[in-house]
C-alpha positions as CSV (number, residue, x, y, z in Angstrom):
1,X,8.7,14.4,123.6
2,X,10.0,11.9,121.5
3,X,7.4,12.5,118.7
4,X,8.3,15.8,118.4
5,X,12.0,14.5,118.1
6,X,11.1,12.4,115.2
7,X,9.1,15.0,113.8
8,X,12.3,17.3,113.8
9,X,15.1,14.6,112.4
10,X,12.4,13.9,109.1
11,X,12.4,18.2,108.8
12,X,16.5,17.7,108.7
13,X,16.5,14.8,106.4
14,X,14.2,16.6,103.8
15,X,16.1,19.7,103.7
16,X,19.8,17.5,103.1
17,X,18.3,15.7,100.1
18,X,16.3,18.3,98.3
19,X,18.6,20.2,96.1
20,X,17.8,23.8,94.6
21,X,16.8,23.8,91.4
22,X,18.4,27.0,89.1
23,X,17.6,26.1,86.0
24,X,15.4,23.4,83.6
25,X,15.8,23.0,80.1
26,X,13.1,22.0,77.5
27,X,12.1,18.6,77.4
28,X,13.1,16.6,74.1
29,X,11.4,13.9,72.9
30,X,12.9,10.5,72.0
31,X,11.8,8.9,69.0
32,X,13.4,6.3,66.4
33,X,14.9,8.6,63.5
34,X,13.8,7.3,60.0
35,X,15.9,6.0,57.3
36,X,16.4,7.3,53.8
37,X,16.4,4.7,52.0
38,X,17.8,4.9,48.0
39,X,14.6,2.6,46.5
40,X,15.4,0.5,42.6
41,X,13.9,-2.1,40.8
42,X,15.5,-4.4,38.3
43,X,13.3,-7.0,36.3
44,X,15.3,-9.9,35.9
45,X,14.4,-13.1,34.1
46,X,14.0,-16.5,36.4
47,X,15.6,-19.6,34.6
48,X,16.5,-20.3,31.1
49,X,13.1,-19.1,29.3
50,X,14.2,-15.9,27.7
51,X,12.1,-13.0,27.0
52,X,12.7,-13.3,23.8
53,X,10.9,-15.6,21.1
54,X,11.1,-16.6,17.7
55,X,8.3,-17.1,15.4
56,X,7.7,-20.2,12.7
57,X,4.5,-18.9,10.3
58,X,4.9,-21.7,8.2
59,X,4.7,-23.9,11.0
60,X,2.7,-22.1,13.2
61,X,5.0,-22.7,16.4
62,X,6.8,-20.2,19.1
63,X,10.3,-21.5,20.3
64,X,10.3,-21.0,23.6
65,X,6.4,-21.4,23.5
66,X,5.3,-19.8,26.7
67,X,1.9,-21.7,26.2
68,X,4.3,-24.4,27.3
69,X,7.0,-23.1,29.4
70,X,6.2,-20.2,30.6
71,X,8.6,-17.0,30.8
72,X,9.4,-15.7,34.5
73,X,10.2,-12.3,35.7
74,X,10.9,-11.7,38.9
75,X,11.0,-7.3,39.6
76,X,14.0,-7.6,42.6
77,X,13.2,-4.6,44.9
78,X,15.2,-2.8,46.8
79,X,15.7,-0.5,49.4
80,X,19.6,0.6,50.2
81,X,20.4,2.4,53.4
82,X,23.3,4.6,52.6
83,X,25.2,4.2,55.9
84,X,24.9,0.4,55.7
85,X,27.9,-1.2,54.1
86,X,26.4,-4.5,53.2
87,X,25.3,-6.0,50.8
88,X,21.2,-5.0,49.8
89,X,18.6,-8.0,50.1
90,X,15.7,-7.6,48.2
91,X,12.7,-6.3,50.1
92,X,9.4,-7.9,48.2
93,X,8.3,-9.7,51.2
94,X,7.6,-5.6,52.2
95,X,5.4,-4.8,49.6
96,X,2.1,-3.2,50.7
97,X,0.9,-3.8,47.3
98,X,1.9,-4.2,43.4
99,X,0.6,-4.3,39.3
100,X,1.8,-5.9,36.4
101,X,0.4,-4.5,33.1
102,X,0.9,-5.3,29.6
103,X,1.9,-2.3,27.4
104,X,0.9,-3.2,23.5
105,X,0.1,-0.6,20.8
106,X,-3.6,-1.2,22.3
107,X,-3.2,0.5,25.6
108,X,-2.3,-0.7,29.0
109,X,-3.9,-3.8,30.5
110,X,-3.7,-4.8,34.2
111,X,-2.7,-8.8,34.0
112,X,-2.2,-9.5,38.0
113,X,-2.1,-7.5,41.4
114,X,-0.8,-8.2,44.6
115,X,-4.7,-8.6,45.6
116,X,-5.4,-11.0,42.4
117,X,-2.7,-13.5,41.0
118,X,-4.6,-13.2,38.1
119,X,-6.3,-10.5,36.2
120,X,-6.3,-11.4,32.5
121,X,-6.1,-14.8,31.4
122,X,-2.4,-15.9,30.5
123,X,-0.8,-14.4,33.6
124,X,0.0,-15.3,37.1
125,X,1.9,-13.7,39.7
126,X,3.2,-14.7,43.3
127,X,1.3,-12.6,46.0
128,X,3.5,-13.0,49.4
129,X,7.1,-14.7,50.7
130,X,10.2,-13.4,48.8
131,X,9.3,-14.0,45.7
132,X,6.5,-11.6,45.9
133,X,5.5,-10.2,42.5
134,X,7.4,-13.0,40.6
135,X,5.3,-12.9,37.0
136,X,5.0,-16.2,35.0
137,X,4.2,-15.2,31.4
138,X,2.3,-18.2,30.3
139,X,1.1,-16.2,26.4
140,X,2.9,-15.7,23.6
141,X,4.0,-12.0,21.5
142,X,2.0,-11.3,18.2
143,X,4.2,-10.3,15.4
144,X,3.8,-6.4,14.9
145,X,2.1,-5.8,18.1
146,X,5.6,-4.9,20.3
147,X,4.4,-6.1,24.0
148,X,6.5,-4.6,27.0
149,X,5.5,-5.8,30.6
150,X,5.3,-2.9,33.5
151,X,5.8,-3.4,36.9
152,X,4.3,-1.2,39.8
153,X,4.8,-1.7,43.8
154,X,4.8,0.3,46.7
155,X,5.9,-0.2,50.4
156,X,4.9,3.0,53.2
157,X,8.1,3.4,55.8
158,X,6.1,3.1,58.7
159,X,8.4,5.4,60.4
160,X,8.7,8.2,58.2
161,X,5.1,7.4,56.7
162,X,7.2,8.1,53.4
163,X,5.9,5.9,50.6
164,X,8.4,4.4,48.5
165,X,7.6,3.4,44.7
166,X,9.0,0.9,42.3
167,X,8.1,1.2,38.9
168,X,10.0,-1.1,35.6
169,X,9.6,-2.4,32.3
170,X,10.2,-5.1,30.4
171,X,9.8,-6.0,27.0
172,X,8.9,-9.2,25.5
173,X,10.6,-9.8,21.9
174,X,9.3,-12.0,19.1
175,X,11.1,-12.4,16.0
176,X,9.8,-13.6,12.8
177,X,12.0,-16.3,11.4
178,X,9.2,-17.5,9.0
179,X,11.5,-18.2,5.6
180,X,8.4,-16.9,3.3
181,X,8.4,-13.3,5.3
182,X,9.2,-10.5,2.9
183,X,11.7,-8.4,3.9
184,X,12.2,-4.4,2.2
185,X,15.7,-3.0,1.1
186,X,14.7,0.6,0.0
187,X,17.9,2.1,-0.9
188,X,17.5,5.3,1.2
189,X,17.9,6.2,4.9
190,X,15.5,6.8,6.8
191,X,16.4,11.0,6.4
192,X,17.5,12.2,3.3
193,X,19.3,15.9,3.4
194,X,18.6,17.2,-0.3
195,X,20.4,20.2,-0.3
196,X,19.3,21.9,-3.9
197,X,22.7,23.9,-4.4
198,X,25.3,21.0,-4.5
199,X,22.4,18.0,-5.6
200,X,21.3,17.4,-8.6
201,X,17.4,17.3,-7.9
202,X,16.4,14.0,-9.7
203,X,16.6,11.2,-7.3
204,X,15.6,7.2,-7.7
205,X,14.5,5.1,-5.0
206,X,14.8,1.4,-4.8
207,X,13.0,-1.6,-3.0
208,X,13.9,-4.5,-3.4
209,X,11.9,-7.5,-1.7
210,X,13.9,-10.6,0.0
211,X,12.8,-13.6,1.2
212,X,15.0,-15.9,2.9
213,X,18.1,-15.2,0.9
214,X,16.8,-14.5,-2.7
215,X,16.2,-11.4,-4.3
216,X,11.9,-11.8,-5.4
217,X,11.3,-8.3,-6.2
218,X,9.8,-9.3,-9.7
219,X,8.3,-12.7,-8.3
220,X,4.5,-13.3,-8.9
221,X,4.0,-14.3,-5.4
222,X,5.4,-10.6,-4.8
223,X,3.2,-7.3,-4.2
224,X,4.5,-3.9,-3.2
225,X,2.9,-1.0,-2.3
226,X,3.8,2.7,-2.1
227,X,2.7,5.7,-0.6
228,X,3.3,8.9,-0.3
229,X,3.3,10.1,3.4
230,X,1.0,13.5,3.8
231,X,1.9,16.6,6.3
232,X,-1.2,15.1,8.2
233,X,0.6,11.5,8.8
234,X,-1.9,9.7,6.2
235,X,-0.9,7.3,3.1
236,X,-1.4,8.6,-0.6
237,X,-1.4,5.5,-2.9
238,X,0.6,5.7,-5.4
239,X,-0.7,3.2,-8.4
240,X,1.0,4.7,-11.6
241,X,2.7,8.0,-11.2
242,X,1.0,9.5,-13.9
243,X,-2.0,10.6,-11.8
244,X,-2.3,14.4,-10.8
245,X,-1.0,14.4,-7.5
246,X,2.3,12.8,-8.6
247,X,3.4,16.3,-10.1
248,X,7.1,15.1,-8.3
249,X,7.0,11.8,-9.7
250,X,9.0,11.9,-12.9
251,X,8.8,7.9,-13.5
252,X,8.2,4.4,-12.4
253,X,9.9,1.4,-12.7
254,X,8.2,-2.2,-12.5
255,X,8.9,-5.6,-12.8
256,X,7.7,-9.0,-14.3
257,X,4.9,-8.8,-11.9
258,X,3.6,-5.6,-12.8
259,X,4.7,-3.9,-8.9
260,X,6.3,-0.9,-9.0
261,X,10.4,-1.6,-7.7
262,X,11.4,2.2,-8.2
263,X,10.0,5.5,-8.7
264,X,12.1,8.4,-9.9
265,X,11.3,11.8,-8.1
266,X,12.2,15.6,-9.1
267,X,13.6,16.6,-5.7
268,X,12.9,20.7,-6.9
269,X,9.2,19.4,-6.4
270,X,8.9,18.3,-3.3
271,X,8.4,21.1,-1.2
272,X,9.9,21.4,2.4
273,X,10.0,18.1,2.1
274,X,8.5,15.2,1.4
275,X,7.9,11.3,2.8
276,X,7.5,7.7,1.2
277,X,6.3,4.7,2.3
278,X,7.1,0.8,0.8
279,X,4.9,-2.1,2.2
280,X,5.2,-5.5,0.7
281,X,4.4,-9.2,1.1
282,X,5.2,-12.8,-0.3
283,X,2.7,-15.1,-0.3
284,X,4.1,-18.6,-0.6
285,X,0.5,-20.2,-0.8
286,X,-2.7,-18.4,-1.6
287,X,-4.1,-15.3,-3.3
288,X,-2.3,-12.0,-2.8
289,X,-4.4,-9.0,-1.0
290,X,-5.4,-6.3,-2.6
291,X,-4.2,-3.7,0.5
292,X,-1.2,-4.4,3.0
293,X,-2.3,-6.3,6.3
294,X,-1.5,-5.5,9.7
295,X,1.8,-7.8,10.3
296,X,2.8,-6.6,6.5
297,X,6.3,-5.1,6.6
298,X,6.9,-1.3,6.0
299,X,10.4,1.1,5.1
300,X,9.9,4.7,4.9
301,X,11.7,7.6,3.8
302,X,11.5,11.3,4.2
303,X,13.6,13.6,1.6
304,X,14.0,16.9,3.4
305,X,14.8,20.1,1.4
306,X,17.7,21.7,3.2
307,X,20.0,24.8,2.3
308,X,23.1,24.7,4.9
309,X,24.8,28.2,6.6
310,X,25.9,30.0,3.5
311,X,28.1,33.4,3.3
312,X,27.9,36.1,1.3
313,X,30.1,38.5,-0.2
314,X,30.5,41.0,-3.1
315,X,32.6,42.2,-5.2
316,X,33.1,46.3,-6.1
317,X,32.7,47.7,-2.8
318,X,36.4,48.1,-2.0
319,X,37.5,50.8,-3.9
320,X,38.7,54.2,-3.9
321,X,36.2,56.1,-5.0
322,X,36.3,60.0,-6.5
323,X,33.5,62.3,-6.2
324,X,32.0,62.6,-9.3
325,X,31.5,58.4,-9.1
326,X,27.8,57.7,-10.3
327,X,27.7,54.3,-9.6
328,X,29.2,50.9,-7.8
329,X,29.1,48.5,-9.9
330,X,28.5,45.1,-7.4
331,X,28.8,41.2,-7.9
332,X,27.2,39.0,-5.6
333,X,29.3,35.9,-4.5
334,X,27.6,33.3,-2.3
335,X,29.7,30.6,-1.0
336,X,29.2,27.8,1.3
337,X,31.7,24.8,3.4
338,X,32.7,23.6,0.0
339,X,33.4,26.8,-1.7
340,X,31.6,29.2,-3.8
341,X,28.5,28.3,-5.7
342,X,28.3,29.6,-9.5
343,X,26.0,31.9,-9.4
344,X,23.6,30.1,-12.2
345,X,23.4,27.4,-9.9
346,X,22.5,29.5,-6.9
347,X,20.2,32.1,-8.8
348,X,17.2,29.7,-9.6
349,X,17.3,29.0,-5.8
350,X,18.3,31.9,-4.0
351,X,17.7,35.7,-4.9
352,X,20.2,38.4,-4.1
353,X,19.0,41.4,-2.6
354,X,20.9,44.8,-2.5
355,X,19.5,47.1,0.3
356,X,21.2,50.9,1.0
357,X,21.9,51.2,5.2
358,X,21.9,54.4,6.4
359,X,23.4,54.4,10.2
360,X,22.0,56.9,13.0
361,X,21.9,57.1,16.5
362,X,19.7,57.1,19.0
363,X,19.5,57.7,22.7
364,X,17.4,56.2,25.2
365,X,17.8,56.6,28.6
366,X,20.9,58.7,28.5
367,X,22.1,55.6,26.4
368,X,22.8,56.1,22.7
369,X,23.0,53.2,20.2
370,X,23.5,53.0,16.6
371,X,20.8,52.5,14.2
372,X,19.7,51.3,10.8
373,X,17.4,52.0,8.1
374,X,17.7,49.7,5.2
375,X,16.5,50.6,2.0
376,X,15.8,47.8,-0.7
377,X,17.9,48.9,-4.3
378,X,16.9,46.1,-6.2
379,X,17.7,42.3,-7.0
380,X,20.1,40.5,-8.7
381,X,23.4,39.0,-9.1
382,X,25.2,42.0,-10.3
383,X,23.8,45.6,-9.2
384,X,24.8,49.3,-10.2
385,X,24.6,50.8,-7.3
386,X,24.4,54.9,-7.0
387,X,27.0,56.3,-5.1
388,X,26.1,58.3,-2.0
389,X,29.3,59.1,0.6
390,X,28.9,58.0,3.9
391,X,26.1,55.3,2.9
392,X,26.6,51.2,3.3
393,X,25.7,48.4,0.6
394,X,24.3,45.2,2.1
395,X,24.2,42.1,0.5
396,X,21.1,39.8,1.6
397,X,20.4,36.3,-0.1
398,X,16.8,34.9,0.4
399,X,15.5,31.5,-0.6
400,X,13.2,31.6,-2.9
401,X,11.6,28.8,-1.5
402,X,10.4,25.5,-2.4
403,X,7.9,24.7,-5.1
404,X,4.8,24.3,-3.6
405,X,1.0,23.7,-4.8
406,X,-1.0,26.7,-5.1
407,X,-4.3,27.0,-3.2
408,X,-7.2,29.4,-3.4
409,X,-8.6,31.5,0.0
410,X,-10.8,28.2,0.6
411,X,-7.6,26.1,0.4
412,X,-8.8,24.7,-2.8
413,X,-6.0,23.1,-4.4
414,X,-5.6,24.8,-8.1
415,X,-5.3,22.8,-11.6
416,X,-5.1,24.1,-15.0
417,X,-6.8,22.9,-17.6
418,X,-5.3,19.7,-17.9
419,X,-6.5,18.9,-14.7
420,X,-2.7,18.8,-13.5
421,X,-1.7,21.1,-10.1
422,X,-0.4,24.3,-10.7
423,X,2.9,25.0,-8.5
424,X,5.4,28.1,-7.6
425,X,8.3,28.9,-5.9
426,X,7.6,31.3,-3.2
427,X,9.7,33.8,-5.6
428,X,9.3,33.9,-8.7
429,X,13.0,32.8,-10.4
430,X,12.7,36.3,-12.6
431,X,12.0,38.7,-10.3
């Protein structure tokens, strides 16, 4: 009897602690929510070896000389989390893996990885701790060869799986404070705005040469070169300015040495536009060369033809007119920001055009618009126009273009029989 007791008290003691269940929810998983993290780089320079260098060609020595001393970059990571008020450490020691490359007018060159402290010859970085990716520059700049040092890391949240990248540059500078260095003073920006309606089209461009402080333009240690800059970006000598292709050159001027310091140009002959290009050297010991070298300097200039907004107007259209009228008699006025042009300034440039509208309508859709149909009168600065009622006079001025060389179907250019280029405005200036 007193199992089946016990048996009956464990029945009782189930049923108390076993509540009913009316209702289960759906589970949710607990995980460790990620970070957004705000990623920057900033390259900054490690002690008192600037990136920037100065250059002795007489002596032959760098000061600082990174051969010596070299110059240290350290690219300071970070990652900010938005929500956290203090202040950012860098995170470099977290790098999965990094690149530095030098960037030179040659191309892109890997110098050290976070695998290999060093790649090319004149580099070394630091591969782990906190100053991971810390670059010592141990090679000095080339004059005329800019150099700019790029650096790439990456660190994978290994939360999020999201891969955060840190890319910056850095450029090295190397000035040439070699006394015997030429420097150019060309005596024109680097665009000119030739406008041909308020210019006067002749136009004289001067280099002068310094070296140090003194003017040695004329010196016989001197040589200067000039080109003329091409639509396709190449260099067209330019040795006397009476050869055929110089049809905008109207003169040269040279100096004691024989070097051409100036050339005078006819700006109505330069087309669109039109570019030049001085290079020059001193040579304080030794032979001069025959063609600029590499490290040679260089000053261009490109003389753009350029007509600004212009307004025009006529005269005669205003009046009261009978019946019987045969004709309007119309005078073209063109006018620009600075007032209005004489017309036999602006004629040789521009042609005036007088065109008849005749307005209609037209509906489309159940929309009607207005219409025009223009007919062309004739050209010129005055115009007798016939009178017809209820018909418009319109004024259009057209460029007539630039002077340009003329080309047969093969693209041939033409000469006469001088062997000089034939050119022609676009227009003819009598028609």
């Amino acid at each position: 009897m007193k199992l089946r007791y016990d048996i009956v008290e464990l029945i009782i003691f189930f049923r108390k602690n076993m509540a009913k269940e009316l209702a289960i929810s759906n589970n949710k998983m607990m995980s460790v929510q990620a970070t957004a993290y705000t990623q920057s780089c900033n390259i900054q320079i490690v002690g008192d070896i600037i990136n920037r260098q100065q250059y002795d060609g007489i002596a032959g020595t760098y000061s600082p000389d990174f051969a010596i001393r070299p110059c240290t970059m350290f690219p300071a990571c970070y990652l900010a989390d938005p929500d956290d008020p203090n202040e950012t450490p860098t995170c470099n020691h977290k790098l999965d893996s990094f690149k530095w490359s030098e960037v030179t007018t040659g191309g892109v060159v890997t110098v050290a990885t976070s695998e290999q402290s060093t790649v090319k010859s004149g580099y070394a970085a630091v591969i782990e701790g906190n100053d991971k990716g810390t670059l010592y520059v141990k090679t000095n700049s080339q004059l005329g060869v800019p150099r700019t040092m790029r650096f790439e890391g990456s660190w994978t949240d290994p939360v999020s799986g999201y891969k955060y990248t840190f890319v910056q540059n850095k450029a090295l500078y190397l000035e040439d404070c070699t006394n015997a260095r030429a420097e150019i003073n060309l005596d024109s920006p680097p665009t000119v705005q030739w406008n041909p309606l308020r210019h006067v089209s002749e136009k004289t461009l001067t280099a002068r040469i310094i070296v140090g402080e003194k003017d040695k333009t004329a010196d016989a240690k001197t040589k200067i070169w000039w080109y003329r800059i091409l639509n396709d970006g190449s260099r067209q000598l330019i040795s006397s300015g009476n050869d055929a292709e110089d049809f905008e050159i109207k003169s040269v001027t040279k100096g004691a040495n024989g070097q051409i310091s100036a050339i005078t140009i006819d700006c109505d002959m330069i087309g669109d536009d039109i570019g030049y290009e001085v290079r020059a050297c001193y040579i304080y010991e030794g032979s001069l060369p025959s063609s600029p070298r590499d490290n040679d300097p260089r000053v261009a200039t490109k003389i753009v033809r350029d007509i600004p907004q212009l307004r025009a107007d006529f005269l005669g259209s205003n009046y009261q007119l009978n019946e019987d009228t045969g004709f309007v008699t119309c005078q073209a006025v063109v006018s620009d920001n600075n007032g209005i042009i004489d017309s036999s300034m602006w004629n040789k440039i521009l042609r005036a055009k007088w065109v008849k509208v005749t307005f209609g309508t037209q509906t489309t859709n159940g929309v009607t618009s207005v219409t025009e149909s223009l007919a062309t009168l004739g050209y010129g600065v005055s115009m007798q126009v016939p009178f017809e009622a209820k018909k418009a006079i319109r004024l259009i001025i057209e460029d007539r273009g630039a002077y340009n060389l003329l080309a047969d179907d093969s693209g041939n250019i033409l000469v006469d029989d001088g062997g000089n280029y034939i050119i022609s405005r676009e227009i003819d200036e009598d028609s």
